[in-house]
N, C-alpha and C positions, 0 to 999 in steps of 0.2 A: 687641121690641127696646127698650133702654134706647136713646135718641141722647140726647147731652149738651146740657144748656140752651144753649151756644154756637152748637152744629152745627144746633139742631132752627131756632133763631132765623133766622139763617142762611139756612139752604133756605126755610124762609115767607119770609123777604123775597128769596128772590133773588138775594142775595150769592154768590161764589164760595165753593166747600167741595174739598177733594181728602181720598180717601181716603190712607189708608197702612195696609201691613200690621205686625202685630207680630212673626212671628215671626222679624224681625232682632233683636226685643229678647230675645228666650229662646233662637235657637238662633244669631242669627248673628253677635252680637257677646259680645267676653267682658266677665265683672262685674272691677271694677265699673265701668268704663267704660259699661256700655250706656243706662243709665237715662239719662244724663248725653246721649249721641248720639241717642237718641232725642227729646231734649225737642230738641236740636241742629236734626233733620229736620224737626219742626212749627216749630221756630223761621220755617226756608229756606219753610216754605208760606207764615207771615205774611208774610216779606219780600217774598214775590213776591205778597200782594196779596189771600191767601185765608185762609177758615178751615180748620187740619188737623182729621181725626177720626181719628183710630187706632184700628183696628178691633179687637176680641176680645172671647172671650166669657170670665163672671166671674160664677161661681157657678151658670153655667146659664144666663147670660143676655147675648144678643147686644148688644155695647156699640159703639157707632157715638161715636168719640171718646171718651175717655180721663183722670179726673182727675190729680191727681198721685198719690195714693195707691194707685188701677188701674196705672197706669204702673210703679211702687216694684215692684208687686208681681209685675207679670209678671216683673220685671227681675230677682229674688230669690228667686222659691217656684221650688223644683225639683219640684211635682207639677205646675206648666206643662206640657202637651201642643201639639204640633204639628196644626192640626186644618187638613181640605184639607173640600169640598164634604161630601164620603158621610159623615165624623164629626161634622157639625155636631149633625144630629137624637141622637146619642149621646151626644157630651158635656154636652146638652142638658139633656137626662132626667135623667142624674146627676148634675148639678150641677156639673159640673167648670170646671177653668180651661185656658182653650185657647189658643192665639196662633195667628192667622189667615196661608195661606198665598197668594199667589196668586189664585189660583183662589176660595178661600170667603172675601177680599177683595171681591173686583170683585162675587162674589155678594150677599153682606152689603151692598156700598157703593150697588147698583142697586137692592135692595127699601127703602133708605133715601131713593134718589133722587137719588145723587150717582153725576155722570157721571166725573167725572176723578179717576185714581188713579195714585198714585205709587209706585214699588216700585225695588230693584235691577236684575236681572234678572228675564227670565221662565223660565216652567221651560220643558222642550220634549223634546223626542225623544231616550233615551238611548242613547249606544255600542253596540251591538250589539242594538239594538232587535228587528232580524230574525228574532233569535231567542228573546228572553226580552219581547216586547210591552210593552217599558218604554216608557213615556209618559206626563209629566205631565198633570193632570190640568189645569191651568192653559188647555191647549190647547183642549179637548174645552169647556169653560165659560168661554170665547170666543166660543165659536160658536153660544152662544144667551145672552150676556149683554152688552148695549150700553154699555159702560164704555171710555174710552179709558185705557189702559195706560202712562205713561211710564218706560221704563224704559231700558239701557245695550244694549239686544237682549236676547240669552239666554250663557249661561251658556257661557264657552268651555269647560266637560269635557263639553259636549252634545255631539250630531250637528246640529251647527247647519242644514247643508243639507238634512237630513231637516224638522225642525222648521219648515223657511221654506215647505217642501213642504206638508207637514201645514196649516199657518196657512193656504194657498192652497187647501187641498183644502175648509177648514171653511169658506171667505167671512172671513174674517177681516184686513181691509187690515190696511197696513205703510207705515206712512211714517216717510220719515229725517231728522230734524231736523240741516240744513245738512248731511246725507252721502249722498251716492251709492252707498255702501258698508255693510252688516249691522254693527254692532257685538259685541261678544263680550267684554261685558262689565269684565274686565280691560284689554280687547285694545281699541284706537277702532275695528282693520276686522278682521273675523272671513273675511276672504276671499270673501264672496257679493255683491252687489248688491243694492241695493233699487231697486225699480220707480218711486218716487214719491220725489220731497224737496220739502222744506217750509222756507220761511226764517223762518219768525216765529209768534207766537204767533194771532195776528189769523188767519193763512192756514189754522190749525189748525183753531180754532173756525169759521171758514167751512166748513169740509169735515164737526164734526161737527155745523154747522145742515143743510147738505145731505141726511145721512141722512135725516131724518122725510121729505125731498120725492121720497126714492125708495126710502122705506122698507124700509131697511135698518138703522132704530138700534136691532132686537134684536144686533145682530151686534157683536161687539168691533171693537177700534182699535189696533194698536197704536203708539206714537209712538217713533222709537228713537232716542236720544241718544246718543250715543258719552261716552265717558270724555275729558276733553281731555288733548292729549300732556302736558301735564306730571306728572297724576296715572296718566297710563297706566304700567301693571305692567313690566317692561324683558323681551320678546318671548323673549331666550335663555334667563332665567330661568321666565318663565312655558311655555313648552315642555318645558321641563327638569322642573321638579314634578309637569307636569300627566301626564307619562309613570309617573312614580317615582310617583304617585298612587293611576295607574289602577291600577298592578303590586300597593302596598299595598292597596287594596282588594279585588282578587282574591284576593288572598294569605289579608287576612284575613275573607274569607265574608260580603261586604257587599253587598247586593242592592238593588234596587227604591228606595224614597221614602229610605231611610237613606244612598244614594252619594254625593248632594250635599252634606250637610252633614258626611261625612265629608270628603271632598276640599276640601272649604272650610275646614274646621277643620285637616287638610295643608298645604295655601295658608300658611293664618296662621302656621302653627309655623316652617316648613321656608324661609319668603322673610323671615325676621327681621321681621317686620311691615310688610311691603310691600305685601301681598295687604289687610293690614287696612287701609292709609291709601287706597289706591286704590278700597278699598270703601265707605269712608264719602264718600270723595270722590264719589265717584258719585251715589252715593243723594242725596247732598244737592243735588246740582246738576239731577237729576233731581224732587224735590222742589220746587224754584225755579222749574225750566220748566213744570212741571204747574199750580203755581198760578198764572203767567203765563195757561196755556192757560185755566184755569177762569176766570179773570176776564174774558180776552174775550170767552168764551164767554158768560157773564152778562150782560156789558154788549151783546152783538149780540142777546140774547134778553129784553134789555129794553128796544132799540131799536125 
């Protein structure tokens, strides 16, 4: 792995790092806005106190934080791929250029040594699972990768209450930053509960020093921040596309890793850019609480 002079500096001394994924910058935001929102999200890490690494891989090689001209370029080249855990060894080998989802995040961010990561949503269990074994892969490498996750919950065109199942089935905690209630992304409550809430950043980092004493910090974390009501998406409308979505996607023969970012790319068209302000808004706010979380975290583990 390349890690950047910044990021490598950083973990030797100890300082706070959060990850972040790129493939907000090739699949989830449009050009040319995206280069620009992405420097936006490492901005919201400094603020809150840490170093960003944006993760992907560039040329073949695994890059833990991001110049500007890696950045330019995921943001621009259209032979960017979508890469999840199982593509990593492939794009590898052939040198390619990848944008990290999830899943070969949190992978990538734990063999670099960095616990806390930042992201949108998470993926999770899809629609009609039952019968087509659609599930992200995000899930599954959770459950043996010790990263805590901040993110808005999961994706409200999932089966959120499958997905909150699943996370409980792999050992994978769930805690709700200030909510009683699952987030869903768009949505601040996605109709489920969370077991556990949490007020502060400090209360965070106590729970992921705890791990190592009852050794469980192979295991994920997830932290869910709700979207706050003012950037939240307006519920009539977001029910209304997420319907007219599903139908265009069945319609037009879209399966498996490709549903999300079709109905995301829906979202953005069909809510006159509603779906896009609520999305950046997110991420960035989740950004901010993550590097919050990494610094206490650092400073209680250099107390």
């Amino acid at each position: 792995m390349h890690v950047h002079d910044e990021v490598s500096e950083a973990l030797a001394a100890g300082r706070p790092v959060v990850a972040l994924e790129s493939t907000i910058i090739s699949h989830g935001l449009p050009r040319p806005d995206n280069a620009r929102l992405a420097r936006e999200f490492e901005q919201a890490v400094r603020d809150g106190g840490a170093v960003p690494a944006t993760i992907a891989v560039i040329d073949g090689e695994a890059h833990i934080g991001l110049d500007d001209a890696a950045l330019d370029r995921l943001a621009n080249d259209d032979t960017t791929v979508k890469v999840s855990v199982r593509e990593l060894a492939t794009i590898a080998a052939r040198g390619g250029v990848g944008t990290t989802t999830v899943a070969s995040t949190a992978h990538l961010a734990a063999a670099a040594g960095i616990t806390v990561f930042a992201t949108g949503g998470l993926g999770g269990v899809h629609r009609g699972a039952q019968d087509t074994f659609d599930e992200s892969a995000d899930l599954t490498t959770l459950a043996h990768t010790g990263v805590l996750v901040v993110c808005a919950g999961v994706k409200s065109i999932l089966d959120v209450g499958a997905t909150l199942e699943r996370l409980e089935t792999l050992g994978v905690g769930v805690l709700g930053y200030r909510t009683d209630r699952f987030p869903g992304f768009y949505l601040a409550d996605s109709g489920h509960d969370i077991g556990w809430r949490v007020e502060w950043p400090d209360e965070v980092a106590s729970i992921l020093a705890a791990r190592e004493r009852v050794a469980t910090s192979h295991l994920g974390l997830v932290l869910a921040n709700p979207i706050t009501p003012d950037d939240e998406l307006d519920r009539t409308l977001h029910d209304r596309l997420l319907g007219e979505g599903l139908a265009a996607a069945d319609r037009d023969g879209i399966h498996g890793k490709d549903v999300t970012p079709y109905l995301l790319d829906f979202f953005h068209r069909e809510s006159g850019g509603e779906s896009l302000r609520a999305n950046v808004a997110l991420v960035r706010s989740n950004a901010r609480l993550a590097a919050e979380v990494a610094a206490a975290y650092a400073a209680s583990r250099r107390s």
